[in-house]
N, C-alpha and C positions, 0 to 999 in steps of 0.2 A: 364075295360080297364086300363092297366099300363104303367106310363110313365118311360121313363129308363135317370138317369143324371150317368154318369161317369168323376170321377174324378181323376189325376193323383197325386198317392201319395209317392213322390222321397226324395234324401237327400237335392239335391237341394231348394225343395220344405220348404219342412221343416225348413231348412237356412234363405231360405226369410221368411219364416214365426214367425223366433224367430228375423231376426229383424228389422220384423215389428212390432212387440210385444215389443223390447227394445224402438225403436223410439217415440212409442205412450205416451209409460210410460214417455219419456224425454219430450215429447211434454208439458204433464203435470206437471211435477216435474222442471222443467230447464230453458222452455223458456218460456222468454219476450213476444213475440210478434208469437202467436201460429199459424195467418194467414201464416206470411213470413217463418216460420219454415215446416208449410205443404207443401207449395210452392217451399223450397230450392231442386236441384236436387238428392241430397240423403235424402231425406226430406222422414216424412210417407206415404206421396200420392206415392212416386215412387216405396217405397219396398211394399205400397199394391199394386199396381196394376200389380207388378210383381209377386208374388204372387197369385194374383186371374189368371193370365196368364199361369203359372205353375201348379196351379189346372185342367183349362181347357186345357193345354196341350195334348191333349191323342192320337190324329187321329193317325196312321201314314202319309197318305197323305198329311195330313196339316202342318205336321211334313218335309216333301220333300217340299211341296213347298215354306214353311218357308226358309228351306234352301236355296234352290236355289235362292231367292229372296237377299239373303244375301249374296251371289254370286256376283250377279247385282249391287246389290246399292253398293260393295264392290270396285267392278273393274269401278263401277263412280267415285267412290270417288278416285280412284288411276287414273283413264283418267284426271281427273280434277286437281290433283294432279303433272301429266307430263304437264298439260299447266299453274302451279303453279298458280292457280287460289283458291282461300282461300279455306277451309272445316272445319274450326273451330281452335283447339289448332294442331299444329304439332307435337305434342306430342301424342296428341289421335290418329290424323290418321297415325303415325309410328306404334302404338299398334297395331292398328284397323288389318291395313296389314298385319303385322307380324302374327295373330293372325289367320287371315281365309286361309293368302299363303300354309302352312301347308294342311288345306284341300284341297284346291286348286287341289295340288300336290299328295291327295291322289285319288283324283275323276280321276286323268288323269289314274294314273296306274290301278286303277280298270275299266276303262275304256277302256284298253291296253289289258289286261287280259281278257277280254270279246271281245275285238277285234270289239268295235264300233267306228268307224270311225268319225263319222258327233261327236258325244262326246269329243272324243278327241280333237279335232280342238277345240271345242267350250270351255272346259276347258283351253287349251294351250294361247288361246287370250287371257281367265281373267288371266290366271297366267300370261303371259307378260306385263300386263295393268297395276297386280297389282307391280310388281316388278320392273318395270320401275318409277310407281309413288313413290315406296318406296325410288329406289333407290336416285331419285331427292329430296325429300323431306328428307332424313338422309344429303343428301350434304348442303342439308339449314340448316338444324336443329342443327346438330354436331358442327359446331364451334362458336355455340351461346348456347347449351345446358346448360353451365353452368350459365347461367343468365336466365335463364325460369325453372329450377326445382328446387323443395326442397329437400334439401339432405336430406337421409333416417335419417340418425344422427339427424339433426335438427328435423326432422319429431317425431322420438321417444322423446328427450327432449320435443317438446309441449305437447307429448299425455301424458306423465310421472306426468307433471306440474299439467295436468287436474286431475290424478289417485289419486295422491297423498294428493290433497284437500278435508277433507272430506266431502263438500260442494258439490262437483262435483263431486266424485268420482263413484258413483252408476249409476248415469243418466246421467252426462255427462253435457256439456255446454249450450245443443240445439244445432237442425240440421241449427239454423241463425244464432248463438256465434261463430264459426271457428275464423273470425278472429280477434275478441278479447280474443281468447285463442291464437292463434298466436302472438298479438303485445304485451300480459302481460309477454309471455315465452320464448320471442325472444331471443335468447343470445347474448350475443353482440359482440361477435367473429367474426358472421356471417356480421359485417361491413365490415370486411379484403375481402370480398367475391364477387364475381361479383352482387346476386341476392341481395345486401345490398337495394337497395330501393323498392324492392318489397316485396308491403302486398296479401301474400299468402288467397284465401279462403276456398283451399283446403289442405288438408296434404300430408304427403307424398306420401301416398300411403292408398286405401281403407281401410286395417284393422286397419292401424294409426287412420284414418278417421271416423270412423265408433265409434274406443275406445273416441275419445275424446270428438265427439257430443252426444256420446249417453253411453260414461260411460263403467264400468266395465259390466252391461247388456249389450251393441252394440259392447264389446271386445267378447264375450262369445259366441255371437248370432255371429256375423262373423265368428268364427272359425269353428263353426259350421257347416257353409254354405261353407267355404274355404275347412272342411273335405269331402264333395262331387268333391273334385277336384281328391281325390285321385282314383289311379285306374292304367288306361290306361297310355302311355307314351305322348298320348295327354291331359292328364288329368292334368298330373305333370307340362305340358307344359305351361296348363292355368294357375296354381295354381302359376308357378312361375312367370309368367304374373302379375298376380293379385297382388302379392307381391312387385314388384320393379318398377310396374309403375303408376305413379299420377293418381288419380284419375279422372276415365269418366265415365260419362253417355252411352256413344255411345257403350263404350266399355264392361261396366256392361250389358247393353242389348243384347249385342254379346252372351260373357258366358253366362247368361241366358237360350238365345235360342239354344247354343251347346251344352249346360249338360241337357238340356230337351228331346231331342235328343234320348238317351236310352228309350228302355222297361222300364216302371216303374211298379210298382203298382200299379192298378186300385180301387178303390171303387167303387159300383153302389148302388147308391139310388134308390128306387124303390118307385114312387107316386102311389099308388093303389085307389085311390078316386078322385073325381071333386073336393072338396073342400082342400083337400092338394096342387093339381096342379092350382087352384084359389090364394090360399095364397101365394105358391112360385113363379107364377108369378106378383101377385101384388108386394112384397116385393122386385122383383127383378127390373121391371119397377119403382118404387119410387126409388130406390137407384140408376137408371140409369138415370130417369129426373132429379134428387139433383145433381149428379155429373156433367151432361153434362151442366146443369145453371151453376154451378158454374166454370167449365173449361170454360164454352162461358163468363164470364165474368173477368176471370183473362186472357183470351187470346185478348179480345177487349181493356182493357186494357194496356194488352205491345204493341198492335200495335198501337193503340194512344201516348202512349208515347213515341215510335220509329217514330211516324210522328212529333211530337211537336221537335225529336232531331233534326231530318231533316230540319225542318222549322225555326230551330236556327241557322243552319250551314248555313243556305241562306239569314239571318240575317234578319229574319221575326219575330222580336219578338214576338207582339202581337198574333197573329199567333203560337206560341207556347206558351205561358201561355196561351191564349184557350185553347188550346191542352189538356196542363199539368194538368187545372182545370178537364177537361173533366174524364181524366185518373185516376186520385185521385176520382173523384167520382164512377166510377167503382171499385176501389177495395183500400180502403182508407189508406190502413195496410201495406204499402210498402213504408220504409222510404225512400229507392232513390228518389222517387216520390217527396217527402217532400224536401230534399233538392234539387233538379235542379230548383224546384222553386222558393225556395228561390232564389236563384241565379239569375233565370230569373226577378225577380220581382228588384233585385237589380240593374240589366242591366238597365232595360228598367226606373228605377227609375234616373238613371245616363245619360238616352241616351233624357227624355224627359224635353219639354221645358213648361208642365203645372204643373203651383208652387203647384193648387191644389191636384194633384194627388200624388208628389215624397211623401208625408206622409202616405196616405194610402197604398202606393207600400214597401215602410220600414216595416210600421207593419205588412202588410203582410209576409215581407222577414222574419223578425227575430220570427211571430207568424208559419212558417212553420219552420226554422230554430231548431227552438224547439220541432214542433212537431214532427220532427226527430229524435233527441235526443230520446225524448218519447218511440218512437217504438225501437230504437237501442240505449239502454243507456250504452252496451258494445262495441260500437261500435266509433274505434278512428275519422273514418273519417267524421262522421256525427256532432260530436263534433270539430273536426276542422272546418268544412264548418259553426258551429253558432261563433266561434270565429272570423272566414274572415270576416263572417256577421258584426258581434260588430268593427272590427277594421276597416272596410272601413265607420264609422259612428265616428269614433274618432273626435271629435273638429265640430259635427254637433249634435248629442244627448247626454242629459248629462249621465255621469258615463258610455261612453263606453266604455271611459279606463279600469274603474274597470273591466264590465262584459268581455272585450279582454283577461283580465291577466287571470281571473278566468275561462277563458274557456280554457285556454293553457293551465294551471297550472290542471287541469282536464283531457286531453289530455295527459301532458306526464304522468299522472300517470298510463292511459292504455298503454300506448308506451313506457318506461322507456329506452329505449334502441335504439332510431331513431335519430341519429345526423340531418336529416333534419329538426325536429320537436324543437329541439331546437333553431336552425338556426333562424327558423318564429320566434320564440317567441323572439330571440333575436333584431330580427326587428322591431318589436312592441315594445323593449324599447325605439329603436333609434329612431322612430318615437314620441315617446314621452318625448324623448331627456333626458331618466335615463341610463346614458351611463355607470354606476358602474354594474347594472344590464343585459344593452348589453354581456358587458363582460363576466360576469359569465356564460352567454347563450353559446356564441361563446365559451366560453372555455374548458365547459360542452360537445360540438360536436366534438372538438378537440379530446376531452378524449374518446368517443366511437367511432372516427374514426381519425386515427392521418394523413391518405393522406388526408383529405378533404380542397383541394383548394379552397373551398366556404365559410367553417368558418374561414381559416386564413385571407379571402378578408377580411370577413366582420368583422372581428374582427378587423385588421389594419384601417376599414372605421372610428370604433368606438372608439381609442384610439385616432385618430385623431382629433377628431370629440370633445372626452374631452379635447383636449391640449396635449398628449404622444405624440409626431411626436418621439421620440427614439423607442418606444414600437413598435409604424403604422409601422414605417421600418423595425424592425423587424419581428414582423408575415408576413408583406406583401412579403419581402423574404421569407421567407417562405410558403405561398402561391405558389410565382415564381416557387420554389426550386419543389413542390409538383407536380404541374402541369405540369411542363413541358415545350420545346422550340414547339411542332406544337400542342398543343390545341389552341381551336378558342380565348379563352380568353388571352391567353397569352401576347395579345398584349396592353389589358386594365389593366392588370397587372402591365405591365414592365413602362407603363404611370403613373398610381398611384406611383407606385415607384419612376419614377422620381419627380413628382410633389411632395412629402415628400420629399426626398433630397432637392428638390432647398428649402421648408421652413426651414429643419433644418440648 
């Protein structure tokens, strides 16, 4: 008796296959924290199992009904889309649409040509569903676009920054490092620019993306997989798809299942014994219980932690650090985890009225605080949340001053180019009333963003504040001068200003 495995052997295939092979190599060679790196959405777990999806690809019927399905869930997401009800980035679901209207539109004419009627109709509904939701959704999207995407420019300066190390060069940051290859490479022009305060995770676009977590291997492996694009005039369609729009999950699964789509190459394995088809199905059951514990336990955990956020927004503290404990114990290697705690633990340390506990809730705060850091030591933002930590502890634990300055001063050295970031740290002089030091903070923000009505405030708060009431009035016009007559602040502005004049 023989058993028959057929497998489908494409460019596609082969694409994901090199780079799953460059990821795994970065897993090991790059990153810090190998859990959060398997887990990221470009991460090893999603190019294998894309992969193993593409080997098993072969049916054709499974191959139509695939489709069709993608159909459906296509023309929900555009029904959902005309009652502007969320579906994730607007950006994805503009590709997503763009991407299947095209078949859409080729299903009706071959459907026209065959002369079936009930097809057509049923075609013509998803194509109006989808292109109604496109349409509404490009009317939102379009005149905020320039503050939700990474221009391509920028996108190649980070991946260049990564190549050109040769530290990183070969393997790349990690699929969890984005965006501390983002805040090190940031360029500071990019302040002049609407998306100035956003820290990107993704790059510009997948093969950006791809070169900078995973290196000159996941530059090589992409192109690879981008060379199965070539072909057809729907091929080139995708290809240029893939190229100029940011990075999705949603949408990599798209392609996927449309370049699967063709005739490929078949292999068939032939089990000719009991104990060959004993082995391949044990082998394959163990690697099917390992994966599904481990997906049931990184999935229990984001829904406990999406309950403990819920139960924070409804100001249930307690109730969410249960939660948060809860979560961290399922899957301990996910530094957001680490920091909301902190945070929570600092809450409920401020909100409670037993002397004995606000000690234990600190050490906690600043012992997750750190262990933060731990898991994301490339990581600006988890580093800023230990320094919030250490400065809301100023003039109650000693040396927090120290541990404040050294946690910002740590901070902008992954960030070198965030005039927000100096802003904080210049607060935490003023707060510790080194107002020569304020300055140089505030002045420091100026210099990577010269509209910033927030550092001329706070820079006028702080000459004031040493005795320049000439200096206060002047940055604080200028603050004025920046902002504007209908911003909201305007009007606390034009107050400071007067109150400087009547002192000088």
């Amino acid at each position: 008796m023989k058993s028959k495995l057929t497998f489908s052997l494409s460019p596609v295939t082969l694409g994901l296959a090199a780079i799953t092979s460059a990821s795994l190599v970065s897993l090991f060679v790059a990153s810090s924290n190998k859990i959060e790196a398997l887990l990221m959405p470009f991460g090893p777990l999603t190019f294998s199992a894309l992969t193993i999806f593409s080997l098993l690809f072969v049916h054709d019927k499974a191959k139509r009904l695939i489709l069709v399905s993608l159909y459906v869930a296509t023309t929900i997401v555009g029904l959902l889309s005309m009652y502007q009800i969320p579906t994730g980035s607007m950006t994805s679901t503009v590709t997503l649409l763009i991407v299947v209207l095209p078949l859409l539109i080729g299903e009706i004419l071959k459907a026209i040509k065959s002369k079936r009627e009930s097809h057509i109709a049923f075609y013509s509904i998803m194509t109006f569903v989808v292109v109604s939701g496109l349409g509404i959704t490009l009317w939102q999207l379009v005149p905020h676009i320039n503050e939700s995407i990474l221009p391509l420019k920028v996108g190649w300066v980070i991946t260049l920054d990564v190549l050109k190390n040769p530290k990183t060069a070969l393997a790349g940051v990690g699929a969890e490092n984005f965006l501390g290859a983002f805040t090190k490479a940031r360029p500071a022009d990019i302040n002049l620019t609407p998306i100035w305060p956003v820290r990107f995770t993704t790059n510009a676009n997948l093969l950006f993306h791809l070169a900078a977590t995973y290196g000159l291997l996941g530059m090589g492996a992409s192109l690879l997989f981008l060379k199965s694009f070539f072909g057809s005039k729907m091929k080139n369609f995708l290809w240029f798809t893939a190229l100029i729009a940011p990075p999705s999950l949603t949408v990599l699964i798209v392609l996927v299942l449309l370049l699967s789509q063709e005739n490929n190459h078949h292999i068939i394995l032939h089990l000719t014994n009991r104990s060959g088809r004993f082995i391949f199905v044990l082998i394959s059951g163990i690697f099917c219980i390992g994966a599904l514990y481990g997906i049931g336990r990184v999935s229990a955990s984001e829904l406990i932690f999406y309950q403990s956020l819920q139960r924070a927004r409804q100001h249930e503290g307690t109730a969410a650090y249960n939660l948060q404990i809860k979560a961290i114990q399922y899957n301990p290697n996910i530094a957001r985890y680490h920091m909301i705690l902190s945070q929570t633990n600092m809450a409920l340390a401020a909100s409670t009225n037993d002397q004995k506990m606000i000690p234990q809730l600190i050490q906690q705060a600043i012992f997750e605080a750190k262990r933060a850091v731990e898991l994301a030591p490339s990581d600006v933002i988890a580093i800023e949340n230990l320094a919030r930590t250490y400065q809301q502890l100023i003039g109650v634990a000693q040396n927090a001053d120290n541990w404040t300055i050294a946690s910002y001063q740590q901070a902008l050295s992954l960030d070198p180019t965030n005039p927000m970031l100096s802003v904080d740290f210049g607060l935490v002089f003023v707060q510790l009333k080194k107002y020569p030091e304020a300055i140089t903070q505030f002045k420091r923000a100026i210099a990577l963003k010269p509209d910033y009505a927030n550092a001329y405030y706070n820079l006028g708060n702080a000459y004031k504040l040493s005795g320049d009431i000439n200096s206060a009035i002047a940055a604080t016009k200028q603050a004025k001068t920046v902002i504007g007559t209908n911003a909201v602040d305007a009007s606390i502005i034009s107050q400071q200003l007067e109150d400087l004049q009547k002192m000088q």
